[in-house]
C-alpha positions in Angstrom: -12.4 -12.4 1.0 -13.0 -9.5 3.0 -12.4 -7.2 0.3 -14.0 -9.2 -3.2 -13.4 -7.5 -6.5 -16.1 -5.6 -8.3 -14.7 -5.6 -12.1 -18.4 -4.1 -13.2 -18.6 -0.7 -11.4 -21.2 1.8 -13.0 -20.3 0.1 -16.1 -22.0 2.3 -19.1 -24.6 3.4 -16.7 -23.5 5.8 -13.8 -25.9 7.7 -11.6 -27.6 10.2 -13.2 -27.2 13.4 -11.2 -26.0 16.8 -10.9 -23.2 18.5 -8.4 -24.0 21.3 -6.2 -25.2 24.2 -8.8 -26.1 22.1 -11.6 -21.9 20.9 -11.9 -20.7 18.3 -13.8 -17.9 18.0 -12.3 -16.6 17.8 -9.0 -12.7 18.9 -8.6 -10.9 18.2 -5.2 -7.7 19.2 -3.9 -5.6 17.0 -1.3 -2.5 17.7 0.6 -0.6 14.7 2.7 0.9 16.1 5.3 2.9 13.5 6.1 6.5 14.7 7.2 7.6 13.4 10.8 5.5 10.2 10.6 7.1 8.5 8.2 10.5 5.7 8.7 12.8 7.0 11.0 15.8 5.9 12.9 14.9 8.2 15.8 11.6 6.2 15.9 12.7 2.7 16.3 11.7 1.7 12.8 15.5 0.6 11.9 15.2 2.5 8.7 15.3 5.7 7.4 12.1 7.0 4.6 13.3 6.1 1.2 9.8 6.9 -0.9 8.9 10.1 -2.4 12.2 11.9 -2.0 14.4 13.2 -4.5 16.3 10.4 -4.8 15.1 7.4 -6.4 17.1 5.1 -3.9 18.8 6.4 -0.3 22.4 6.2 -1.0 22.4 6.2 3.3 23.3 2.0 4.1 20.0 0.3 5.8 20.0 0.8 9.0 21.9 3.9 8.9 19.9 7.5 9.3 19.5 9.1 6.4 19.8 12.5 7.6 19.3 13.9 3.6 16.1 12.3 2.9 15.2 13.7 6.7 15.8 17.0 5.2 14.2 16.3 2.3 10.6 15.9 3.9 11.3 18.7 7.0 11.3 20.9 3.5 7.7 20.0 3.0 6.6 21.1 6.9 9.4 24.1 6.8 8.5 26.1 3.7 6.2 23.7 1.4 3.0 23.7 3.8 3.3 27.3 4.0 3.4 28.3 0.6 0.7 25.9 -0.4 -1.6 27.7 3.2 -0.9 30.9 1.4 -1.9 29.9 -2.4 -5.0 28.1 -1.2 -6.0 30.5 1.4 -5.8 33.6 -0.9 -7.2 32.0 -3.5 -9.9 30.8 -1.9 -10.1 27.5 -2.9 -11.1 24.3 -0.8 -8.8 21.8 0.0 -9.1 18.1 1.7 -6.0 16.9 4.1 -5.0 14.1 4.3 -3.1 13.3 7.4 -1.3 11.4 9.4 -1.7 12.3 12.8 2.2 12.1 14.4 3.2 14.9 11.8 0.3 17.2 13.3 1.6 16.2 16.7 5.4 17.3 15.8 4.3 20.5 13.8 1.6 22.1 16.0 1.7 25.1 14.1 1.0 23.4 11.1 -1.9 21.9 13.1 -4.0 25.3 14.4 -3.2 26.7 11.1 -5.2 23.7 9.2 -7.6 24.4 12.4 -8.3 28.2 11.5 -9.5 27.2 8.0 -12.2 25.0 6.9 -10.3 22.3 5.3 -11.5 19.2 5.6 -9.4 16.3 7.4 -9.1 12.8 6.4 -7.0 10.3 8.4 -4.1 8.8 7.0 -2.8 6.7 9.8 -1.2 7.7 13.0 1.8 7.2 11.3 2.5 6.9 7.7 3.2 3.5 7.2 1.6 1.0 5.2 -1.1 -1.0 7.0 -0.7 -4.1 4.6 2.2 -4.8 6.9 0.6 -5.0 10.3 -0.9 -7.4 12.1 -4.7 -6.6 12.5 -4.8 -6.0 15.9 -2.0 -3.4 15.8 -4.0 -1.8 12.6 -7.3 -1.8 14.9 -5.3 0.3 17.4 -3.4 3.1 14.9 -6.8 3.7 13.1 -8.5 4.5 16.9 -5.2 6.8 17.8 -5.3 8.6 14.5 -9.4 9.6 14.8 -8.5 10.4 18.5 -5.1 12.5 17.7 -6.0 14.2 14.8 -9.5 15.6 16.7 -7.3 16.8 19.5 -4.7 18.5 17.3 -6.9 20.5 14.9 -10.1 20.5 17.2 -12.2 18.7 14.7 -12.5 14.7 13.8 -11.9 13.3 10.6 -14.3 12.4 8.3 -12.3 9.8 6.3 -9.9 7.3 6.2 -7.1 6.8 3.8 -3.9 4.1 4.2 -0.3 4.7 3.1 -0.7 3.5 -0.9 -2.7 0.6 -0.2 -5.3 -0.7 2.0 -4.9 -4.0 4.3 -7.5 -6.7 3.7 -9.0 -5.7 7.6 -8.9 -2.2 6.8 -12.0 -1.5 5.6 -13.9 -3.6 7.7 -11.6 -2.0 11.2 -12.4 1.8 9.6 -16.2 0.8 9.5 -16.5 -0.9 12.9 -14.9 2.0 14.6 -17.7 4.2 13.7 -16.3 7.4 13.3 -15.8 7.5 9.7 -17.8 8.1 6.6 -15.9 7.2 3.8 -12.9 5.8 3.0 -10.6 6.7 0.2 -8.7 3.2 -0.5 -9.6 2.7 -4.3 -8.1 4.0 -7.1 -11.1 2.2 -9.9 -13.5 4.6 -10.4 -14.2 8.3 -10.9 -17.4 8.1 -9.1 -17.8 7.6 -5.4 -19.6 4.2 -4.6 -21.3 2.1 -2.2 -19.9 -1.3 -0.5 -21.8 -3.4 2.1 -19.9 -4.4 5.4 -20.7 -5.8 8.3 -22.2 -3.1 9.9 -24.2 -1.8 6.1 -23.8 0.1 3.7 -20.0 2.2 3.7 -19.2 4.6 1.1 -15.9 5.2 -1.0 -14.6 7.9 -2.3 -11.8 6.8 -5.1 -8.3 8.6 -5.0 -6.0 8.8 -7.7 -2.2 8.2 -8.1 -2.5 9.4 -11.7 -3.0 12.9 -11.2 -0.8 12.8 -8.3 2.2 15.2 -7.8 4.2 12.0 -7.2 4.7 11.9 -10.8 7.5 14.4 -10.2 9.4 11.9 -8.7 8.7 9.0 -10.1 10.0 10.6 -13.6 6.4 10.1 -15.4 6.6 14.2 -15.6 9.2 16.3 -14.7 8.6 20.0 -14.3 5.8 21.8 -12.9 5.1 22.6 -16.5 4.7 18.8 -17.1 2.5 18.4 -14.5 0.5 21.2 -15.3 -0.3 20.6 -18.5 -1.1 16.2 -17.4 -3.7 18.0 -15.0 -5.3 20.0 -17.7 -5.6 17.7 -20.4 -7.7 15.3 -17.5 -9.6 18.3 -16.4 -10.8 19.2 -20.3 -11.6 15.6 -20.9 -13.2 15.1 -17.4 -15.6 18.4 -18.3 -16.4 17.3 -21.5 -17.4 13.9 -19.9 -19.4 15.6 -17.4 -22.1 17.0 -19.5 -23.8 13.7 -20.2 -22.7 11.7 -16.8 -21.5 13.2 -13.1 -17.2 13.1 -12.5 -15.0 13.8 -10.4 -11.1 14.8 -10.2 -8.6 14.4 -7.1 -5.5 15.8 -7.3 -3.3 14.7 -4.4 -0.3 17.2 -3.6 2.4 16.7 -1.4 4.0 19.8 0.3 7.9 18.6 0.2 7.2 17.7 -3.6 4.6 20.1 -5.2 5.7 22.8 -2.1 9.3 23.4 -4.6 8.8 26.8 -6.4 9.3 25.4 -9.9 6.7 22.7 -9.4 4.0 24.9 -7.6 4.4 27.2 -10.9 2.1 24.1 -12.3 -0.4 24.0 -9.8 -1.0 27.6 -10.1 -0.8 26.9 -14.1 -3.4 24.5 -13.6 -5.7 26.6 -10.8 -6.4 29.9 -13.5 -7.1 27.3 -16.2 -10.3 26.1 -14.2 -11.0 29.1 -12.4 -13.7 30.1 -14.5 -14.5 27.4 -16.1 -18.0 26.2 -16.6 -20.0 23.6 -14.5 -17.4 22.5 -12.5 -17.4 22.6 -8.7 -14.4 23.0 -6.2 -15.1 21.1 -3.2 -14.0 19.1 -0.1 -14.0 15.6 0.2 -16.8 15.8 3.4 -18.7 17.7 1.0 -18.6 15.0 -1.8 -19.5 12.0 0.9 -22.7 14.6 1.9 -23.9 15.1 -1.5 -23.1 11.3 -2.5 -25.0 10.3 0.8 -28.1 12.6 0.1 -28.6 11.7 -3.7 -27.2 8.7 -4.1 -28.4 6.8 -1.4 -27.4 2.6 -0.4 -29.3 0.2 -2.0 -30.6 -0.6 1.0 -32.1 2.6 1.5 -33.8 2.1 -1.4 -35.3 -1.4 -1.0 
């Protein structure tokens, strides 16, 4: 197996250290930007998009377009993106993106406005597709075109790598040999980054999480910004109190044709002045976790 299971993790005995500023806990934002890469008619993929609208099922026929769930995600690059630019941007707060390079090439503006700020990017595909579904050699080319892409549309490479929902079993291993990557974000299983061995060393992971994801709107797990507000919360307050004994760390992945909706962003905001001020916690990039993991948490290799 390329990818072998690790049921153990830290187990009852994480690394003992500290966050920038003595923090506990490590709280990151991430945004998919993700509309005008995904299934489309137009782009020869005989199907329209059918996840994460507001639908649970296109009522379009397969093989038709679906011209409402089209609409659907241009919401997220239209108004969504911009609304989240302006909350972030004012507020001052950093955030990780996570994209997938077509949609930056189809909404340039979009692009040199991520550019102007010093958000982070993490690659999540050259189109969002899921790689489980390709042959290796076609994945070994989409994960070269995204690095290459996404450094020409915002003017900076990624750092990471992150697949549609699920890693392939060659991903991993194809993200690593192409050497421009630090981390990769396929994992859900901890809330700690970690280090795996492949066959060129040591590779870190940083863990994502669909739990306190703003899919949850749609899926029907929560179903106002209310909801989701007060999900995030109660994981923050358990997360902090956590953190005073052992290091952890909270991703909230946001998606700007879901969370972008005025009466679901009302929860985000709900969620962002209930940690403002709160104690020992630091609001970070996703670069910035990989560079703090890498310095005091070193490979065991690099300890040997």
């Amino acid at each position: 197996m390329s990818r072998p299971r690790d049921l153990a993790g830290y187990g009852p005995n994480p690394p003992s250290i500290r966050w920038p500023g003595g923090a506990g806990l490590a709280v990151n934002f991430v945004l998919n930007v993700e509309e005008g890469s995904e299934y489309s008619i137009e782009d020869g993929d005989g199907r329209s998009e059918a996840a994460l609208t507001e639908v649970r099922a296109s009522r379009v026929p397969l093989g038709s377009r679906d011209l409402a769930a089209e609409s659907m995600y241009e919401y997220g690059s239209r108004v969504g993106f911009w609304r989240l630019h302006r909350l972030f941007t004012e507020r001052g707060v950093p955030l990780t993106v996570f994209a997938s390079a077509q949609a930056l090439e189809r909404s340039p503006d979009i692009a040199a406005a991520i550019a102007a700020t010093d958000w982070d990017i993490c690659a999540h595909g050259m189109r969002w597709i899921e790689h489980y579904l390709i042959d290796r050699e076609t994945e070994e080319r989409h994960i070269a075109q995204a690095h290459e892409s996404l450094t020409r549309s915002v003017g900076r490479a990624p750092r990471g790598w992150y697949c549609r929902y699920s890693a392939s079993a060659s991903t991993r291993e194809l993200v690593q040999a192409h050497g421009g990557f630090d981390y990769d974000s396929d994992a859900y299983n901890d809330d700690l980054p970690y280090w795996t061995s492949g066959p060129k060393g040591p590779h870190l992971v940083i863990p994502y999480s669909m739990v306190t994801n703003d899919a949850k709107l749609l899926s029907g797990d929560v179903y106002s910004g209310r909801d989701y507000a007060n999900y995030l919360i109660d994981t923050f307050d358990v997360l902090q109190a956590e953190s005073r004994d052992m290091p952890r760390m909270m991703s909230i992945g946001l998606h700007a044709r879901v969370i972008g909706h005025p009466g679901r962003i009302a929860g985000l905001i709900r969620f962002m002045d209930h940690i403002k001020d709160a104690p020992d916690v630091w609001l970070c990039r996703r670069d910035e976790i990989a560079d703090h993991w890498r310095a005091h948490v070193p490979p065991p290799e690099a300890n040997a």
